[in-house]
ZAMARGU-4260 file (C-alpha; in steps of 0.2 Angstrom, whole numbers, plus 5000, padded with zeros to 4 digits):
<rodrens>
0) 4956/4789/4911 | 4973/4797/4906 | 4966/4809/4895 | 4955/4814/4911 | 4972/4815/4920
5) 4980/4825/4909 | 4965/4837/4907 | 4967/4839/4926 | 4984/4842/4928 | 4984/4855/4916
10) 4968/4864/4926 | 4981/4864/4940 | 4996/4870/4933 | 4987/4887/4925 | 4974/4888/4942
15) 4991/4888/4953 | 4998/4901/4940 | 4986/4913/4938 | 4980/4917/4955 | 4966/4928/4953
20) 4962/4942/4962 | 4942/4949/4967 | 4948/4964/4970 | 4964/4973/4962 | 4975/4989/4965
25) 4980/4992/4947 | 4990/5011/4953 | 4990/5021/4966 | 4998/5039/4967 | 5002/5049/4983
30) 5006/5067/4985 | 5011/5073/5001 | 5012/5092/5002 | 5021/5096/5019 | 5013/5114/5026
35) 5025/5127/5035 | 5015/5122/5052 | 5023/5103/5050 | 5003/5097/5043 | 5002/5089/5027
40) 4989/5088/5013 | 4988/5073/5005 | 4980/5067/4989 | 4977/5050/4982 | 4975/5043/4967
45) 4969/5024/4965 | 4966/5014/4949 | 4955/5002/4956 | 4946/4986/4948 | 4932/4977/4959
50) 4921/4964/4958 | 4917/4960/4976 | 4913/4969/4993 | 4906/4987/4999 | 4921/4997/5002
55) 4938/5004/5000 | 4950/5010/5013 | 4969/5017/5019 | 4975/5012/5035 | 4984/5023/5046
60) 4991/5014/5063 | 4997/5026/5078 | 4993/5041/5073 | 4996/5050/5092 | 4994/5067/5090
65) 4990/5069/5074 | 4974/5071/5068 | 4966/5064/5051 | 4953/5078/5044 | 4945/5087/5027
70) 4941/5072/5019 | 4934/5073/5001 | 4933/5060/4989 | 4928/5059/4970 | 4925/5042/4960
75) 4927/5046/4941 | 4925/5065/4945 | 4909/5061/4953 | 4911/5068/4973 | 4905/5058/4987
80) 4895/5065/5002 | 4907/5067/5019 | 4899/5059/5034 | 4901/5057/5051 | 4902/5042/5061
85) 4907/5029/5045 | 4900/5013/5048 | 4908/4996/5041 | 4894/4986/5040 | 4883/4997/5029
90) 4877/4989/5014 | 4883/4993/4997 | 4871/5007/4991 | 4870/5015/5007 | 4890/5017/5004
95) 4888/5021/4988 | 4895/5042/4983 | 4900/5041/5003 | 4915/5040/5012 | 4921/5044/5028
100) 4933/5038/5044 | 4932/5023/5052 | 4942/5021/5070 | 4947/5005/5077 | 4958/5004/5092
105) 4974/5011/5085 | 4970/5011/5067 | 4961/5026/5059 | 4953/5021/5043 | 4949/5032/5028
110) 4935/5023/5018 | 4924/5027/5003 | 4911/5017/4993 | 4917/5007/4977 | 4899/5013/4972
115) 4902/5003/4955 | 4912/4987/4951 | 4922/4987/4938 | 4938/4998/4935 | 4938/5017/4941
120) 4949/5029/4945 | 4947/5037/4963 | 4952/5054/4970 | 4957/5053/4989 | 4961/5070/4998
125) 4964/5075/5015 | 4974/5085/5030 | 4986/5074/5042 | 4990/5086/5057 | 5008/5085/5064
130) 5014/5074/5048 | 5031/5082/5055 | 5038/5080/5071 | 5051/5091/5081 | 5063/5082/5091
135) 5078/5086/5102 | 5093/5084/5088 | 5080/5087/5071 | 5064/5086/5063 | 5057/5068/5059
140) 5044/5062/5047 | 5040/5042/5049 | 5022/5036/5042 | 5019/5019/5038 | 5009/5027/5023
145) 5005/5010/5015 | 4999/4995/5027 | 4997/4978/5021 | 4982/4975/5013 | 4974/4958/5009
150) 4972/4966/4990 | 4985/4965/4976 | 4993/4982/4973 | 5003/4982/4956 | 5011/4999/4956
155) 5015/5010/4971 | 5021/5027/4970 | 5025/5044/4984 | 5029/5060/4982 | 5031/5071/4995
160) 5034/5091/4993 | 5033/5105/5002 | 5039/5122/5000 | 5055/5119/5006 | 5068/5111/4996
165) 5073/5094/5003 | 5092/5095/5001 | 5099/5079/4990 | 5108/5075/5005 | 5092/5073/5015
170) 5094/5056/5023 | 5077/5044/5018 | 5075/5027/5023 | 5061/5015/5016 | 5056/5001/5024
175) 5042/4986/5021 | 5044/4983/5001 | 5059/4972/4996 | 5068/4982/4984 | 5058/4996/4983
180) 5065/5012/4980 | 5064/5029/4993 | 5077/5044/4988 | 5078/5063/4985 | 5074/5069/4966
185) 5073/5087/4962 | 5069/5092/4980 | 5056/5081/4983 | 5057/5062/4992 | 5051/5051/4981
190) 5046/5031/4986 | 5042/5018/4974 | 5037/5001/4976 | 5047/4985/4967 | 5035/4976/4956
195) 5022/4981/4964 | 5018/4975/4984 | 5011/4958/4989 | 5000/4957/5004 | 5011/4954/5016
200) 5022/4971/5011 | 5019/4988/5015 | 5029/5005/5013 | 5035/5015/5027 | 5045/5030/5026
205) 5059/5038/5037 | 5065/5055/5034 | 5078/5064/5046 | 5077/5084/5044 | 5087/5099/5050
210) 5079/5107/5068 | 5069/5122/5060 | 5066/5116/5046 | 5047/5120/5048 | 5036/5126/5061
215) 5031/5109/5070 | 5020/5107/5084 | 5022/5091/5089 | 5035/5091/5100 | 5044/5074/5105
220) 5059/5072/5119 | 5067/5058/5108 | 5083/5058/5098 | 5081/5052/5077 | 5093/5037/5082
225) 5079/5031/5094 | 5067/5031/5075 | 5079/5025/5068 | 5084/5011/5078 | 5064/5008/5080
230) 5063/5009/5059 | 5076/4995/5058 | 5069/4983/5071 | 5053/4982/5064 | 5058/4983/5045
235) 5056/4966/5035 | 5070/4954/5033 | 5061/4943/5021 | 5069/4925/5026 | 5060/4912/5018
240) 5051/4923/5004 | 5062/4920/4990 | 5059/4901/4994 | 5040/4901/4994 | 5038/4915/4980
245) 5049/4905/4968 | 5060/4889/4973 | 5043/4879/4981 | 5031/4885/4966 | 5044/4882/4954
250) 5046/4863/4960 | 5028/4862/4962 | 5028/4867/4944 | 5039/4855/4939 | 5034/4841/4947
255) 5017/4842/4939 | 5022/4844/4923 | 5035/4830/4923 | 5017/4819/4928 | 5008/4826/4913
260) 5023/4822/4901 | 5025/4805/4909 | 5003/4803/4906 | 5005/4808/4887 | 5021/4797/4882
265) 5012/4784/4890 | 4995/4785/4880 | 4996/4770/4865 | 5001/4774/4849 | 4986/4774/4836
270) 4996/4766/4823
</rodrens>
């Protein structure tokens, strides 16, 4: 009986370790190039490993005036057909070398077919119109550009460039990822994620600009201090995650092993 016990409790400890996860975002890259008109391409790149479901997709929440379009997606340099009117329920050949957008209330959804399990390497391109916005005191970019995603994502990393030079006293904020990283390198806003972001994170990104900085379209009758003061409320403050991502696992952890010592000591000696 005691060996089966300590057999079990050892099944525990490493199940309750190594969490395992169907589907997993090993990398993913994003370039923002900002356009003179305010738009912005964007390109993707996603180190993916799947074993489960149909689809991959990017969430984008509130998008107002601005408008998702061009998409073009390529799976191991293989491109995938555009279509119209993407449908989630589709099975997983009819996905298969397709992608398209998905809308859903106030979330616009860009989604391509895994097309193969396994780990791939996918290619993500496409146009947000009005990435930049014009308001009465400057020019403001603020995308949640990762949401939170059900899926582990291990490293996180955006670029945004344009023609212009962003100035190293551009101010940048970065918001959703405990200790991630958003600054001004080389003229370009850089944001990288800390350890990669757990389901419950996500990475926004505030920028404040000068006035004329480009030829936006999308005019707002707002101040940045209102976006900012918005950015601020809604970041996250993380009470209670250091206690359940280490202190709880940790005594969990401990406890569990102090019963498996306690089973072995107490087996009889064979001599």
């Amino acid at each position: 009986m005691k060996k089966y016990l300590y057999l079990f409790t050892i099944i525990i400890i490493f199940g309750f370790c190594n969490i395992s996860y169907a589907n997993t975002v090993e990398e993913i890259k994003m370039d923002v190039y900002i356009e003179n008109d305010g738009s912005a391409e964007i390109i993707e790149i996603w180190e993916y490993t799947s074993d489960d479901n149909t689809e991959i997709y990017h969430a984008y929440k509130n998008l107002g005036n601005s408008q998702i379009r061009d998409l073009e997606v390529w799976r191991d340099g293989k491109k995938y057909e555009t279509i119209d009117n993407w449908d989630i329920d589709e099975s997983f050949e009819y996905k298969k070398n397709r992608c398209g957008i998905y809308r859903n209330g106030d979330s616009t959804e860009i989604c391509w077919g895994i097309g193969e399990y396994g780990t791939h390497t996918y290619k993500v391109k496409y146009v947000i119109d009005n990435f930049v916005k014009q308001l009465e005191d400057s020019q403001l970019i603020y995308w949640e550009l990762v949401s939170v995603n059900d899926e582990k994502r291990k490293d996180v990393k955006i670029t945004i460039r344009s023609a212009e030079y962003f100035e190293d006293t551009t101010e940048v904020w970065g918001f959703g990822n405990y200790g991630g990283l958003a600054y001004v390198y080389d003229g370009c806003v850089e944001m990288e994620a800390d350890n990669g972001l757990k389901s419950d994170e996500y990475m926004t990104i505030l920028v404040k600009l000068p006035i004329d900085m480009f030829n936006a379209r999308d005019n707002i009758d707002k101040n940045f201090e209102h976006y900012l003061k918005m950015a601020q409320k809604g970041s996250e403050t993380y009470k209670g995650d250091i206690m359940d991502t280490y202190i709880m696992p940790a005594i969990f952890g401990f406890t569990i092993l102090s019963i498996t010592v306690a089973s072995f000591l107490a087996r009889p000696s064979k001599g």
